[in-house]
C-alpha positions in Angstrom: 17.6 -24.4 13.0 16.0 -21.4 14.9 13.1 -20.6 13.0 11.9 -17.5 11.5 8.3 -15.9 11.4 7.8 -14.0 8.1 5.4 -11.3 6.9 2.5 -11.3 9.4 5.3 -10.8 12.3 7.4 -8.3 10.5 3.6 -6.9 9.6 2.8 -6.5 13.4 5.7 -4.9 13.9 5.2 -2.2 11.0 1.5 -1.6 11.6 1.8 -1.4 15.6 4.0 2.1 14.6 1.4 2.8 12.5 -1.6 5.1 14.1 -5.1 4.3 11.9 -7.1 7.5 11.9 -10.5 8.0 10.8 -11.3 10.5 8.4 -14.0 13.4 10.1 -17.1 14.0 8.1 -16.0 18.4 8.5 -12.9 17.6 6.7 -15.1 17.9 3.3 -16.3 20.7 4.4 -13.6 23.0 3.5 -11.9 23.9 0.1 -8.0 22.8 -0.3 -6.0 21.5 -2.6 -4.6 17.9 -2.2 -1.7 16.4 -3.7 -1.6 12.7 -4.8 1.4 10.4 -4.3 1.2 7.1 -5.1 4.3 5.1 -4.6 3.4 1.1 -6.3 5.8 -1.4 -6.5 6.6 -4.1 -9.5 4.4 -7.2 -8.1 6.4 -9.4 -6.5 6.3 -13.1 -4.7 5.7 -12.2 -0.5 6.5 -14.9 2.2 4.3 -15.9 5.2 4.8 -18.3 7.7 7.9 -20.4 9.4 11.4 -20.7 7.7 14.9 -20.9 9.1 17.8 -19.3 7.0 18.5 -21.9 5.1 14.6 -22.7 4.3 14.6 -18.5 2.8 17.6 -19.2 0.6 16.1 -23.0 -0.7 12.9 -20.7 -1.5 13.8 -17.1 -3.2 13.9 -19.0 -6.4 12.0 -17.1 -9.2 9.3 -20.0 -10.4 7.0 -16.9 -10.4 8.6 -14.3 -12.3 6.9 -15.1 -15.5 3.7 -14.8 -14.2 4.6 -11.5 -12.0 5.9 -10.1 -15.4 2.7 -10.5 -16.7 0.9 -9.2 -13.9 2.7 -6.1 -14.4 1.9 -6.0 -18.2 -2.1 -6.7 -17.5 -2.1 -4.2 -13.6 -1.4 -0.9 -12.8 -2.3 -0.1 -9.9 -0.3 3.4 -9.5 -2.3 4.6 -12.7 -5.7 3.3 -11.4 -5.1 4.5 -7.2 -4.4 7.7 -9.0 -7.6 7.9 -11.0 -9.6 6.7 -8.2 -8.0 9.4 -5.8 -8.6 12.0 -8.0 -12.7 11.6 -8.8 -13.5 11.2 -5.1 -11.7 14.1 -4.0 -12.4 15.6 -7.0 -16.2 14.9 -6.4 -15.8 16.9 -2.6 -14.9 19.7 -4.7 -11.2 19.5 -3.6 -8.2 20.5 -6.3 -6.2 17.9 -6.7 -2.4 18.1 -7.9 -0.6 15.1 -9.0 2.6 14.6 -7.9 5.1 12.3 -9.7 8.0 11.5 -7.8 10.0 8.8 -6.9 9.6 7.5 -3.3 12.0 5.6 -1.3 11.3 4.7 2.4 14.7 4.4 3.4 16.1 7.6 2.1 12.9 9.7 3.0 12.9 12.3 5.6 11.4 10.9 8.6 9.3 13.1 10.9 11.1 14.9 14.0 8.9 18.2 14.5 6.8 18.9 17.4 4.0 16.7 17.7 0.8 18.4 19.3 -1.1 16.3 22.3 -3.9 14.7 20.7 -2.8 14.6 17.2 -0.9 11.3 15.4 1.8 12.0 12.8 2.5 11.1 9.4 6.2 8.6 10.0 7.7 10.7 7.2 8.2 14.9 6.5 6.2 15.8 3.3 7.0 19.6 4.3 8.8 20.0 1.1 5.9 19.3 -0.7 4.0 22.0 0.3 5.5 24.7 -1.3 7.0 23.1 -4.3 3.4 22.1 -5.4 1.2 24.5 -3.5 -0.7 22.1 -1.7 -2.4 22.1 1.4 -2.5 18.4 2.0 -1.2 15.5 0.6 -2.8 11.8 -0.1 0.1 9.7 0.0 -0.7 5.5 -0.8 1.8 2.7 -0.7 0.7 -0.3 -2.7 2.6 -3.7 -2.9 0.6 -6.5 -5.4 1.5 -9.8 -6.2 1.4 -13.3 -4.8 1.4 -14.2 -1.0 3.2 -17.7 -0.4 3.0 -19.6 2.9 5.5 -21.7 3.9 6.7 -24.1 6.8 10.0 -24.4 6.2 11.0 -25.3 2.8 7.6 -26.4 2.1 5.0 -24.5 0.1 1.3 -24.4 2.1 -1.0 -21.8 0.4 -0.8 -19.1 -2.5 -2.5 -16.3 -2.6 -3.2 -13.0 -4.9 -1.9 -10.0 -3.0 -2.5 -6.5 -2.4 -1.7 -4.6 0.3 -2.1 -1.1 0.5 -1.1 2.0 3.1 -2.6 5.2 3.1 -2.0 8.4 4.8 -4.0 12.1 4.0 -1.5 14.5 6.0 -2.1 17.8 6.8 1.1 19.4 5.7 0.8 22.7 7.9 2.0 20.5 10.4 2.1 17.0 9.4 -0.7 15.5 11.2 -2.4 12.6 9.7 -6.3 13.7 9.0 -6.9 10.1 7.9 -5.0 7.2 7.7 -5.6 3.1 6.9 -4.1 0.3 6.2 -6.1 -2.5 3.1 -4.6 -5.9 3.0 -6.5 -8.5 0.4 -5.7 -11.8 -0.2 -7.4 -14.5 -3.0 -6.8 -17.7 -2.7 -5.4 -19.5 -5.9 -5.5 -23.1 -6.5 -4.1 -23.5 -10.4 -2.3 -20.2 -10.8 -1.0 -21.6 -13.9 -3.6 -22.3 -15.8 -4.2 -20.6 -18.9 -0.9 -18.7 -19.2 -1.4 -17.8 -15.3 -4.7 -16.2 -16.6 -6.2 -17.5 -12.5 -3.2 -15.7 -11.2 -3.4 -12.1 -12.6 -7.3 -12.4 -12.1 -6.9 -13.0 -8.5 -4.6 -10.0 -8.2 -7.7 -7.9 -10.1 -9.7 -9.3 -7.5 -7.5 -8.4 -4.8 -6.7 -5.0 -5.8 -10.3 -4.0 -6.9 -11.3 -4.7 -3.2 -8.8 -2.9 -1.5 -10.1 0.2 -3.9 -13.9 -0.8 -3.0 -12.7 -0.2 0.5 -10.9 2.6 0.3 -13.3 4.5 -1.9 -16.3 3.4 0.7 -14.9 3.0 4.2 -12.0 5.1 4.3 -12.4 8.1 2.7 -15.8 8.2 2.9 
């Protein structure tokens, strides 16, 4: 059976759309007010690796919901993004507005305006935003969390604690991306089920605490 290369191809794919734009020192230099838009997802199991059709179906079985329930109970990662958003922009002397709506990447408005020689663009149109919330830019992060399985075929080779994270700053005059990054962590976990999955949900602190480390030190530094 023709086989199929999950995540890391369908991750190329993605992320080759996807322009990475470092943040200029001057952009602290001016006053503005920033909204923050944090869209997190429930943690979930994520494939890697080789499987046919058949292998996908044999695997989506939910061994690891009860410890991805409790990974939701013990992490939030929209609540703490949020937090950590606001004090370093906060810190720049920016305003910050947070904005708490639902996000949904296949309804979202993509992008169509005119697009400025020199400048990369934000995939979607925030436009709206801008006067709805009087904001001048907009911090927009998409975090996924949870665990990372490999496979080769039907068989299981690696787990992992998971947390990968996308962020945009867009300028919404115009949409242009002032910054933009993309944080993918991974913990290897050997007993994830030991003491009521307590390995698992620490490895997903881990992983999520050094996608923030980077963010709040590389990226928007």
């Amino acid at each position: 059976m023709k086989k199929l290369f999950l995540f890391f191809a369908a991750l190329v794919v993605l992320t080759s759309c996807l322009p990475k734009v470092a943040l200029a020192p001057a952009y602290w230099n001016k006053s503005s007010k920033v909204g923050i838009l944090v869209n997190a997802t429930p943690p979930a199991k994520y494939k890697e690796g080789s499987q046919g059709l058949l292998d996908m179906a044999v695997t989506s079985g939910d061994k690891y919901q009860e410890a991805l329930n409790l990974i939701g109970e013990k992490i939030h990662p929209k609540e703490e993004l949020i937090a950590m958003y606001s004090e370093i922009l906060q810190s720049k002397g920016k305003e910050v507005i947070i904005i708490d709506e639902k996000f949904d990447s296949k309804t979202a408005k993509k992008f169509n305006g005119t697009k400025a020689e020199g400048k990369k663009y934000s995939r979607y149109d925030f436009s709206e935003l801008k006067a709805k919330y009087n904001i001048d830019e907009l911090l927009f992060a998409d975090v996924n969390h949870g665990f990372m399985i490999s496979y080769y075929g039907m068989i299981e080779t690696g787990k992992m604690a998971h947390t990968f994270l996308n962020t945009s700053l867009i300028d919404l005059s115009d949409q242009s991306l002032v910054m933009s990054s993309l944080n993918m962590k991974n913990v290897t976990l050997k007993k994830w089920k030991d003491n009521n999955y307590e390995s698992s949900i620490q490895g997903v602190r881990s992983t999520l605490d050094q996608a923030k480390a980077e963010e709040k030190d590389v990226n928007l530094k």
